[in-house]
Backbone as a printed PyTorch tensor [residue, N CA C, xyz], in Angstrom:
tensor([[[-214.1130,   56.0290,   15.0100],
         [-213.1190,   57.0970,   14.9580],
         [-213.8130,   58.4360,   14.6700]],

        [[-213.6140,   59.4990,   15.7520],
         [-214.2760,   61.0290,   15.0880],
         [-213.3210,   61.6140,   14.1470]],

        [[-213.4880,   62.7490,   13.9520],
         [-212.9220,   63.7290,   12.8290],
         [-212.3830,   64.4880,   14.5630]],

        [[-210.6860,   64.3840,   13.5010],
         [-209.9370,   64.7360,   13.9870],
         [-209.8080,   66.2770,   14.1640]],

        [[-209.3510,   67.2470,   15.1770],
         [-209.7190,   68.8720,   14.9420],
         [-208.1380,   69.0820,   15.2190]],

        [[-207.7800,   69.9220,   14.5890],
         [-206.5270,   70.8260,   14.6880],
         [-206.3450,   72.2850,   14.6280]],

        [[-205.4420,   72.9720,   15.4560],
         [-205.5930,   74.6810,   15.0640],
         [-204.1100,   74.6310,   15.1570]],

        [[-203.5220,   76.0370,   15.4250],
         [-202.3100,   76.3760,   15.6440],
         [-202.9640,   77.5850,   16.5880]],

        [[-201.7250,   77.9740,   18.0840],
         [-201.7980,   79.0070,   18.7170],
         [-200.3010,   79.6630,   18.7230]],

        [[-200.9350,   81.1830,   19.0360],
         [-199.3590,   81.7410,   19.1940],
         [-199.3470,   81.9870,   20.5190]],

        [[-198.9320,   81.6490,   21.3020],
         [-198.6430,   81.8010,   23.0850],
         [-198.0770,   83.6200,   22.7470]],

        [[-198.6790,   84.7600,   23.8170],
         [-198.1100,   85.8670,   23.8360],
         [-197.6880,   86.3150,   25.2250]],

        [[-196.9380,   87.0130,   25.6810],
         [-196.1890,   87.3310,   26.7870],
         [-197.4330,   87.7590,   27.8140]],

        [[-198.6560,   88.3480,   27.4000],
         [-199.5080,   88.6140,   28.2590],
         [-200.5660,   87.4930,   27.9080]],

        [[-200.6310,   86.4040,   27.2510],
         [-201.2960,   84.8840,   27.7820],
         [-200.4840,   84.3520,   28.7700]],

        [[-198.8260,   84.0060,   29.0900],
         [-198.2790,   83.9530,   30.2530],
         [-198.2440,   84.3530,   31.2850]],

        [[-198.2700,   85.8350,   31.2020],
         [-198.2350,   86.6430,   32.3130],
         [-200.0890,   86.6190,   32.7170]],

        [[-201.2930,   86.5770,   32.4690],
         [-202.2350,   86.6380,   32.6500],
         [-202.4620,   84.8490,   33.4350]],

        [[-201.8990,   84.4990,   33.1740],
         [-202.1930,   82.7870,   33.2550],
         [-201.6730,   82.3950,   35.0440]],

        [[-200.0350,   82.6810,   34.7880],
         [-199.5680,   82.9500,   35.9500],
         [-200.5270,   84.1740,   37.0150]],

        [[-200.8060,   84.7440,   36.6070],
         [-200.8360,   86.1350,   37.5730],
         [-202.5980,   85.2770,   38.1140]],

        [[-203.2150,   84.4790,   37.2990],
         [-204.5800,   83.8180,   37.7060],
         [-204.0110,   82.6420,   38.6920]],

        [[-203.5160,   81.9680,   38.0940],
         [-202.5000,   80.9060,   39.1040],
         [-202.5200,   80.9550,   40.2080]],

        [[-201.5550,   82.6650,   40.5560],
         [-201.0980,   82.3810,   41.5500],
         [-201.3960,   83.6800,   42.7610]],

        [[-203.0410,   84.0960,   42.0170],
         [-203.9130,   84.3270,   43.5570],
         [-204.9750,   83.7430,   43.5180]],

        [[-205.0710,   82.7690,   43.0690],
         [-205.7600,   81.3110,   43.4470],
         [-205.0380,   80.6840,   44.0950]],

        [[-203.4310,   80.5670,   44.7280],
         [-203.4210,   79.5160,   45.3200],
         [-203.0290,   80.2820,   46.7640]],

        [[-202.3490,   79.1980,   47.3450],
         [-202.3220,   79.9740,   49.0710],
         [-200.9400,   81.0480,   48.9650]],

        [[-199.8440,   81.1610,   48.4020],
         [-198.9170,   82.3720,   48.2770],
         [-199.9500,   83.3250,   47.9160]],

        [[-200.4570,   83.3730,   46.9530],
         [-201.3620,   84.5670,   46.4850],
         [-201.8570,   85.4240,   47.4360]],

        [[-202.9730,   83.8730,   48.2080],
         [-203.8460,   85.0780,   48.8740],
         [-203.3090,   85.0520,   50.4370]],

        [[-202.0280,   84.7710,   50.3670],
         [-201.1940,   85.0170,   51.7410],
         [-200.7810,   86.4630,   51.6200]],

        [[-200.1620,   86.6900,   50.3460],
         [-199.5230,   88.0770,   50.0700],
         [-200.7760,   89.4990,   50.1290]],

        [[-201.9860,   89.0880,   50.0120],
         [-202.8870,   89.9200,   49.9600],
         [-203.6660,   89.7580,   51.1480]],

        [[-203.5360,   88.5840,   52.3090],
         [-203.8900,   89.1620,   53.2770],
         [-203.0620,   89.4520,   54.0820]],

        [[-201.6520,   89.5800,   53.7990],
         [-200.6460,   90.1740,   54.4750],
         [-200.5710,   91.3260,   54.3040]],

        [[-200.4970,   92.3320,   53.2180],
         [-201.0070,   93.4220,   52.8330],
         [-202.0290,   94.4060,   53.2990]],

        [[-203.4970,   93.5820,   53.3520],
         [-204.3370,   94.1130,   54.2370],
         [-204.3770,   93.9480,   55.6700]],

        [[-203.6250,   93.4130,   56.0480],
         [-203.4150,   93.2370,   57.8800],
         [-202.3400,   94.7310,   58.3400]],

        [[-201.6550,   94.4330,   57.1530],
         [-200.1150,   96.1550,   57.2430],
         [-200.7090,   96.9260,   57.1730]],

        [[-201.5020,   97.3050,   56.1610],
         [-202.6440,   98.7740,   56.0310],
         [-203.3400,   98.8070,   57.1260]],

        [[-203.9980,   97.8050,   57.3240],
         [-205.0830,   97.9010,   58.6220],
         [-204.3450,   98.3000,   60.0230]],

        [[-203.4940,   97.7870,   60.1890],
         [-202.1650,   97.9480,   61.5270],
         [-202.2360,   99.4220,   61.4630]],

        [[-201.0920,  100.0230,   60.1680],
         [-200.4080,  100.8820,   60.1450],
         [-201.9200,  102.2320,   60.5550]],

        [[-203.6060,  101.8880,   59.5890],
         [-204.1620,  102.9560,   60.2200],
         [-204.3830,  102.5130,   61.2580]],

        [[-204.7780,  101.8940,   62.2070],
         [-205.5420,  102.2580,   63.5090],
         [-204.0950,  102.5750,   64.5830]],

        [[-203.1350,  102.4300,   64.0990],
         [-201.8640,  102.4550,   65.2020],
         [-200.9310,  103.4370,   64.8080]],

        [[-201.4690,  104.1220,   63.6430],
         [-201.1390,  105.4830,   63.2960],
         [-199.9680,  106.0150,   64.5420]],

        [[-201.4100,  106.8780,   65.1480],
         [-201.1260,  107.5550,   66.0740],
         [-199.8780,  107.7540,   67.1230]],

        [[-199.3000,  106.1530,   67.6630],
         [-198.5700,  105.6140,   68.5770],
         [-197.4540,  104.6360,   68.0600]],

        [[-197.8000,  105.0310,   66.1780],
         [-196.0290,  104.6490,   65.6110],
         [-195.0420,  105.1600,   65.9390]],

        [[-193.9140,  104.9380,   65.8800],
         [-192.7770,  105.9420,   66.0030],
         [-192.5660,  106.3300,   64.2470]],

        [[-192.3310,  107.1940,   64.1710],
         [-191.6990,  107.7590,   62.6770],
         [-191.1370,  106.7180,   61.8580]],

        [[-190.2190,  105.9910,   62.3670],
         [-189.6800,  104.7110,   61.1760],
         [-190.8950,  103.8180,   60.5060]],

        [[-191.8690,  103.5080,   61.8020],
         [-192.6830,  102.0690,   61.3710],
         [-193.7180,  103.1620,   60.8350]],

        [[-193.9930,  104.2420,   60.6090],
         [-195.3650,  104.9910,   60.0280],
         [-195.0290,  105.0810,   58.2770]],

        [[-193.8980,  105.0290,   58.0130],
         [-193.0880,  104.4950,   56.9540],
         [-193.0300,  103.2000,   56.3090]],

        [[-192.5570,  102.8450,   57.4880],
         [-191.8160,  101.1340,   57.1200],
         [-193.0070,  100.5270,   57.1140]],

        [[-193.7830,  100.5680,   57.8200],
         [-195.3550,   99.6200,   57.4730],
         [-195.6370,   99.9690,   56.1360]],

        [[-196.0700,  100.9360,   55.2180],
         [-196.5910,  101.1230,   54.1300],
         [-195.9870,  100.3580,   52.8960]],

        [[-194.1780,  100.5250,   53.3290],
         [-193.2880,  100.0750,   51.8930],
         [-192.8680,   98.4950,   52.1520]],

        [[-193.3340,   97.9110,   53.5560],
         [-193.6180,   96.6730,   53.5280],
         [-194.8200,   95.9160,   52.8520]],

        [[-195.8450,   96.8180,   52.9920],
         [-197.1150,   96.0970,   52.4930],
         [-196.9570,   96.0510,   51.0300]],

        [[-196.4160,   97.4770,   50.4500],
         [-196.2560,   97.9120,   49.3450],
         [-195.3620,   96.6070,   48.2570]],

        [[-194.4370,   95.7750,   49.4370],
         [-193.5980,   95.2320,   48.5730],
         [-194.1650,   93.8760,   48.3730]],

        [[-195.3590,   93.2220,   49.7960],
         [-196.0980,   92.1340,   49.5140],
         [-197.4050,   92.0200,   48.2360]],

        [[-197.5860,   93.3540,   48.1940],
         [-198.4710,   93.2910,   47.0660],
         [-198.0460,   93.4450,   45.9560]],

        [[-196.7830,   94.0370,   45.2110],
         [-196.2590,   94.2170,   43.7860],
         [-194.8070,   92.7760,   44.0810]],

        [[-195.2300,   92.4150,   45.0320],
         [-193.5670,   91.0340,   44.6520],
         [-193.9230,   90.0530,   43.7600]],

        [[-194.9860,   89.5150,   44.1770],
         [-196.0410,   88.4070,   42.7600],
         [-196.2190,   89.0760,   41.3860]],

        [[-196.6810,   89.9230,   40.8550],
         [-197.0470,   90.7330,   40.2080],
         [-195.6890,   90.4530,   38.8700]],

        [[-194.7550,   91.6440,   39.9700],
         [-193.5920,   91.5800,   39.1690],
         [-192.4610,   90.7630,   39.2400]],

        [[-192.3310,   89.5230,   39.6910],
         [-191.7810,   88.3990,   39.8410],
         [-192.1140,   87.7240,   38.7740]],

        [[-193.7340,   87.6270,   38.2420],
         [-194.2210,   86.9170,   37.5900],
         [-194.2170,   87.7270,   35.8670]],

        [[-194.1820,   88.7590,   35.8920],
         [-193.8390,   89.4320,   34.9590],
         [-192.3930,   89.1090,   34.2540]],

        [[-191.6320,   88.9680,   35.4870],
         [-190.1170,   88.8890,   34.9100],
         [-190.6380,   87.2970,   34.4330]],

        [[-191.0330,   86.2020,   34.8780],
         [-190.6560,   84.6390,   34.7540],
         [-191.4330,   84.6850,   33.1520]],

        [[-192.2510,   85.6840,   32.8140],
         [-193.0980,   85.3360,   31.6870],
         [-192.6180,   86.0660,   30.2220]],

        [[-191.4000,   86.4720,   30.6540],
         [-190.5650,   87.5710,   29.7210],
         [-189.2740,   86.6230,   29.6660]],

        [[-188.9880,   85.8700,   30.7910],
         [-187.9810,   84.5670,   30.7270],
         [-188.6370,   83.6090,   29.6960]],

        [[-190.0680,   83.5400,   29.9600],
         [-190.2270,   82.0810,   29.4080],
         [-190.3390,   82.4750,   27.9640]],

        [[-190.7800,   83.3880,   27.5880],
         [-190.9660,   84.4080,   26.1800],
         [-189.9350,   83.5210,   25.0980]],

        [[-188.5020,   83.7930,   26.0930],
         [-187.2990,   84.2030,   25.0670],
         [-186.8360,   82.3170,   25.5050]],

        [[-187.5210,   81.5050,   25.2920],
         [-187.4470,   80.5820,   25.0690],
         [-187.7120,   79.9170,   23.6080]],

        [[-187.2510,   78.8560,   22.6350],
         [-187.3580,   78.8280,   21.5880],
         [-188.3400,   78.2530,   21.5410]],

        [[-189.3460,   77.5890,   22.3380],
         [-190.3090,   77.0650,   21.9340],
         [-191.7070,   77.9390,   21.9280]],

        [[-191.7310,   79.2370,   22.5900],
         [-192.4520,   79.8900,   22.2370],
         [-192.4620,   81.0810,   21.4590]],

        [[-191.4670,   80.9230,   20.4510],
         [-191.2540,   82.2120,   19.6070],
         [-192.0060,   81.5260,   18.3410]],

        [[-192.5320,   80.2370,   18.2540],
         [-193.5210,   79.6680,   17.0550],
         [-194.9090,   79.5160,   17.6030]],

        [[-195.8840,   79.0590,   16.6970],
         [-196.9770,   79.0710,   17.0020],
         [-196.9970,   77.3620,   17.3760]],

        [[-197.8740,   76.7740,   18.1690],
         [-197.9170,   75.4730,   18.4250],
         [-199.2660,   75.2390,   17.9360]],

        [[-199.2260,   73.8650,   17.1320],
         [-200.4680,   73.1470,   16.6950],
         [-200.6920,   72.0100,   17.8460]],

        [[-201.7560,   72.0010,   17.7940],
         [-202.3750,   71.1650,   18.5590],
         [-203.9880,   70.3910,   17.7250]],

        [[-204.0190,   69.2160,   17.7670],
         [-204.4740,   68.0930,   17.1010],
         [-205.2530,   66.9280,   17.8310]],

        [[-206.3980,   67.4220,   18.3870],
         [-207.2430,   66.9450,   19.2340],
         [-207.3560,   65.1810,   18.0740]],

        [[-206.9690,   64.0420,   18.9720],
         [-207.7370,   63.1170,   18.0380],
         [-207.9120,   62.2830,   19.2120]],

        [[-208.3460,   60.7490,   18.8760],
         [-209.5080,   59.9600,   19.2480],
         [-208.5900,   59.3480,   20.8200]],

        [[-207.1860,   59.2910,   20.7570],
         [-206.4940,   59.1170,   22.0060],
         [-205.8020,   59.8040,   22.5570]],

        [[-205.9340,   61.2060,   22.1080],
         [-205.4390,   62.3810,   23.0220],
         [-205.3210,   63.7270,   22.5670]],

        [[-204.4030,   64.4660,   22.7170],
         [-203.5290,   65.9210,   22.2820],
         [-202.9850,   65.7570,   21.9310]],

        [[-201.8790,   65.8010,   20.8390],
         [-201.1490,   66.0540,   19.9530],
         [-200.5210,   67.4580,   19.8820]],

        [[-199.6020,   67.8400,   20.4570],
         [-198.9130,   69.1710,   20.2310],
         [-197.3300,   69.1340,   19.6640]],

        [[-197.5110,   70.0010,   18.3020],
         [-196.3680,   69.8390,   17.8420],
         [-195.8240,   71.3900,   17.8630]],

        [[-194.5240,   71.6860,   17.4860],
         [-193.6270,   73.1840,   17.3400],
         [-192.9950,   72.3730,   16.1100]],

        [[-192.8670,   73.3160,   15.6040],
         [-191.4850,   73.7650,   14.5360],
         [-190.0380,   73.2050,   14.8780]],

        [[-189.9310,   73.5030,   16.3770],
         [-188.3570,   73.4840,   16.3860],
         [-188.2770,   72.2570,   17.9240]],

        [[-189.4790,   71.0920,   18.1440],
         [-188.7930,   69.9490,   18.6200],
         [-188.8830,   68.8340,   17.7840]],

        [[-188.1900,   67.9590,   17.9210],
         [-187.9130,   66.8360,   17.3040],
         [-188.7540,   66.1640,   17.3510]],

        [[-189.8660,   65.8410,   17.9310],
         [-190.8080,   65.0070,   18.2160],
         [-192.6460,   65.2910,   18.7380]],

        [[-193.3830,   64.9730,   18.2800],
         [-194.4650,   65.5380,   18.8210],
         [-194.7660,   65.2230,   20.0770]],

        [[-195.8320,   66.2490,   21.2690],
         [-196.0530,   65.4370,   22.5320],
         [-197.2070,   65.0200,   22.1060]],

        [[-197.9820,   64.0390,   22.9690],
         [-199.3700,   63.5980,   23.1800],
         [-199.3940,   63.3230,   24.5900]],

        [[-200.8070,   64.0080,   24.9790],
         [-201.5060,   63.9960,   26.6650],
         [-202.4990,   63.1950,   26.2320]],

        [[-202.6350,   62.0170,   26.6430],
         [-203.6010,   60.5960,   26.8190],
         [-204.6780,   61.9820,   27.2430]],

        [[-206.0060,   61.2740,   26.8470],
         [-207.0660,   61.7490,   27.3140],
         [-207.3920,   61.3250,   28.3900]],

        [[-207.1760,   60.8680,   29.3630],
         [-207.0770,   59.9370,   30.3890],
         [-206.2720,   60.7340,   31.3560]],

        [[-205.2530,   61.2040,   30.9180],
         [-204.4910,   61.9730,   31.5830],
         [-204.3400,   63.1970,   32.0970]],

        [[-205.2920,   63.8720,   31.5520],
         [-206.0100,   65.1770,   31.6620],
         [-206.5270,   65.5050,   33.2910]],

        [[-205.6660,   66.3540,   33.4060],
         [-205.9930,   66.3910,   35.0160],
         [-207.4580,   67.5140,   35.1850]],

        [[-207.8180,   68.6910,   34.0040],
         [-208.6380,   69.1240,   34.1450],
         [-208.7880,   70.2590,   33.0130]],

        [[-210.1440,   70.0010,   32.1630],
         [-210.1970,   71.4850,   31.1560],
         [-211.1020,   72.5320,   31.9860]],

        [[-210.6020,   73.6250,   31.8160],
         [-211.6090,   74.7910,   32.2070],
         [-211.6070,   75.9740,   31.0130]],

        [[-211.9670,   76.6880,   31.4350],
         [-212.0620,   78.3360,   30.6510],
         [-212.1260,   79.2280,   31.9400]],

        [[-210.8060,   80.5220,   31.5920],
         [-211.0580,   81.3060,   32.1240],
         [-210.9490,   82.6840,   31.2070]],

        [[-211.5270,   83.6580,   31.4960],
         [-211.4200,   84.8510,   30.7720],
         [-211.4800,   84.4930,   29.1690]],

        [[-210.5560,   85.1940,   28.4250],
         [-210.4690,   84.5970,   27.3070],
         [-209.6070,   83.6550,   26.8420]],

        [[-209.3110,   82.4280,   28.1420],
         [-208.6610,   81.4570,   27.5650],
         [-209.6920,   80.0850,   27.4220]],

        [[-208.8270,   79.1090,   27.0170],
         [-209.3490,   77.8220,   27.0950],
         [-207.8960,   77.3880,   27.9860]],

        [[-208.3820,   76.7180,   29.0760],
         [-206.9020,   75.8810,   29.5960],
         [-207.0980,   73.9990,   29.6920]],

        [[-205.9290,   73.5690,   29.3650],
         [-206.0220,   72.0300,   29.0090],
         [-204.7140,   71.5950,   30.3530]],

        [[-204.9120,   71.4530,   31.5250],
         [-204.6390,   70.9440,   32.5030],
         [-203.6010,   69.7940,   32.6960]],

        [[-202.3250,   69.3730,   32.4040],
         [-201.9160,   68.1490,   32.6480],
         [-201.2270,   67.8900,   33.9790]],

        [[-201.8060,   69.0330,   35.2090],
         [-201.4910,   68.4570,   35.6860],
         [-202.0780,   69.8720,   36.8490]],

        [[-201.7180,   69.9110,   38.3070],
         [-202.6850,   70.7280,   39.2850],
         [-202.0410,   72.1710,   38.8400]],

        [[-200.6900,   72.0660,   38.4070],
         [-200.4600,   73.6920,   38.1500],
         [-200.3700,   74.0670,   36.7460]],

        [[-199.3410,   73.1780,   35.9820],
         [-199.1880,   73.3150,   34.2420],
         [-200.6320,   72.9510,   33.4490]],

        [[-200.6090,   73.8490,   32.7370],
         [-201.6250,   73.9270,   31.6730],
         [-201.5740,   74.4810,   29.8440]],

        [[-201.9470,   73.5360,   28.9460],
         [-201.5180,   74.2460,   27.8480],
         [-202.9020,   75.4850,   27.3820]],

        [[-202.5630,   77.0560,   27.1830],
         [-202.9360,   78.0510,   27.5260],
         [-203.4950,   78.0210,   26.0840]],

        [[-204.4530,   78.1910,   25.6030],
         [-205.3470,   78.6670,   24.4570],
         [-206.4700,   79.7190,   24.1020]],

        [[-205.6550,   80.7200,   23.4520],
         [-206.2830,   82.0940,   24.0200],
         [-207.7640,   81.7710,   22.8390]],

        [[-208.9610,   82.2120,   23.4840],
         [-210.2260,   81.2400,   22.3950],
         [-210.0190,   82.5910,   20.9800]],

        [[-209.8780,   83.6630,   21.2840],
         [-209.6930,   84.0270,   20.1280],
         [-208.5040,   83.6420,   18.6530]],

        [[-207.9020,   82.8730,   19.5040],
         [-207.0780,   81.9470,   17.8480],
         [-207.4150,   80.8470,   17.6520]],

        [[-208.7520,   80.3400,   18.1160],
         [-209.3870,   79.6230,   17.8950],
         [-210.9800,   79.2600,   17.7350]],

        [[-210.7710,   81.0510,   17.5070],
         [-212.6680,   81.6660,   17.2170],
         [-213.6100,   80.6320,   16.1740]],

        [[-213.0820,   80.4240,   15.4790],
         [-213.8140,   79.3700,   14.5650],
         [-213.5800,   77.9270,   14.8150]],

        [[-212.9590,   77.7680,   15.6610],
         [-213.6480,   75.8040,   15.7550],
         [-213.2050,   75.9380,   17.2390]],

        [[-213.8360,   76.4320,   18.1970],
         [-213.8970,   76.5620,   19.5420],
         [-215.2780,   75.5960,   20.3690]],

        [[-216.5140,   76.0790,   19.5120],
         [-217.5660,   75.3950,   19.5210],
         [-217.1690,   73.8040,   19.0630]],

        [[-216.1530,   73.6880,   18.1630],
         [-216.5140,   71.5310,   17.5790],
         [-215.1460,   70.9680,   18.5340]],

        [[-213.8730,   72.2230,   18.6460],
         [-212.9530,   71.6520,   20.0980],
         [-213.5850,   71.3780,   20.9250]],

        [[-214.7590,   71.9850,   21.6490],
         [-215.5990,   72.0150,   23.2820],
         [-216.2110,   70.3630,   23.1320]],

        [[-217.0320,   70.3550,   22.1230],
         [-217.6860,   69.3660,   21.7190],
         [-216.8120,   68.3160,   22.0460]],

        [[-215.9070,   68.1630,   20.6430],
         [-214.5630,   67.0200,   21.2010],
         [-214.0880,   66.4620,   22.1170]],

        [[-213.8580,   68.0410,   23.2830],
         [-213.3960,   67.2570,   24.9380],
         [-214.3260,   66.5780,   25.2480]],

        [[-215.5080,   67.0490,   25.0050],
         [-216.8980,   66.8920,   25.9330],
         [-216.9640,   65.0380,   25.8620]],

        [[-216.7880,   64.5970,   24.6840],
         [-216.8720,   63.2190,   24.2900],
         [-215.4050,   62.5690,   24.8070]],

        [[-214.6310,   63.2510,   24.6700],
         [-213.1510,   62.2470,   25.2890],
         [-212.9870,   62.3620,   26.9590]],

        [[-213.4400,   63.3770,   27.2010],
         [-213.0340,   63.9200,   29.3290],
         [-213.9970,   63.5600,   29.9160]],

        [[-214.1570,   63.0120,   31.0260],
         [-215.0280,   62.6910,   31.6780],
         [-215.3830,   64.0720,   32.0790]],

        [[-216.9650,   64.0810,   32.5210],
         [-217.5310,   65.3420,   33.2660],
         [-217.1450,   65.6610,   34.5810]],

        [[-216.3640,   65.2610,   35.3110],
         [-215.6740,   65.7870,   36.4830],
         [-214.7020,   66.2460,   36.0910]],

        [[-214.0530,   66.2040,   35.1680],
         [-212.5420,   66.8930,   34.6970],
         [-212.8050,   68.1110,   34.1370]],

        [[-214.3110,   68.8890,   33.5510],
         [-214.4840,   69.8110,   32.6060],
         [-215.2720,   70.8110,   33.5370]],

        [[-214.8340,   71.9020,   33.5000],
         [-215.2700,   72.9690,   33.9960],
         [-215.3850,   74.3230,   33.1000]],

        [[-216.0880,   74.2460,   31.6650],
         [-215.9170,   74.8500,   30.9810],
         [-217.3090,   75.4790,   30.7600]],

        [[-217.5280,   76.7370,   31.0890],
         [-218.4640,   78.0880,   31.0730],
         [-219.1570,   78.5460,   29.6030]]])
């Protein structure tokens, strides 16, 4: 049996919104909306010339709307998920010998993600992300967990297999 590690995080509206907004121009909407964007710009200059007045317009506030629709779509869903009761507490989480352990304040029951079940840990920016699955991930910003970040890493390292860990 190892020594068990525990912290508490506070999830903040811009760990959501940063998480999502990584999400989702990594996947194919993302970088559909941004090469849809640059195909409108590119159109609208070289065909300048031989627009009619509406589309020398209408091309710009089309592109305009493929590139800020993700953005602020995802802004609103992360200001939704905010004012949810489970993230107005901090969540502990309790790395032990058969999984995750995440508890709140205000559910009835703790979860646990089998270590087994772990679809994938990575790090991006200043998070740590714990994967259960190709899109959901529990979000751990490493600065609320500046001091036992190094013996957490360690921990996965011994429970996740090395194809599941992509951590920098």
């Amino acid at each position: 049996m190892g020594q068990e590690i525990t912290f508490s995080v506070k999830i903040k509206e811009e760990d959501l919104y940063r998480y999502n907004i990584h999400h989702a121009y990594t996947s194919t909407q993302g970088i559909f909306s941004i090469v849809l964007f640059v195909l409108l710009v590119a159109v609208w200059i070289l065909r300048f010339s031989v627009l009619s007045p509406i589309y020398r317009v209408a091309y710009p506030l089309v592109a305009i709307v493929f590139l800020l629709y993700i953005p602020m779509t995802l802004k609103m869903r992360a200001k939704a998920q905010m004012a949810q009761e489970v993230f107005m507490h901090p969540l502990t989480y309790r790395f032990t010998d058969t999984g995750i352990v995440v508890s709140s304040p205000v559910a009835d029951e703790d979860s646990e993600l089998p270590w087994e079940y772990i679809y994938k840990i990575a790090t991006w920016k200043d998070y740590l992300l714990i994967y259960s699955n190709r899109i959901n991930a529990y979000i751990i910003p490493k600065e609320d967990i500046a001091n036992q970040y190094e013996d957490a890493v360690a921990y996965i390292k011994t429970h996740v297999e090395d194809y599941k860990i992509q951590i920098k």
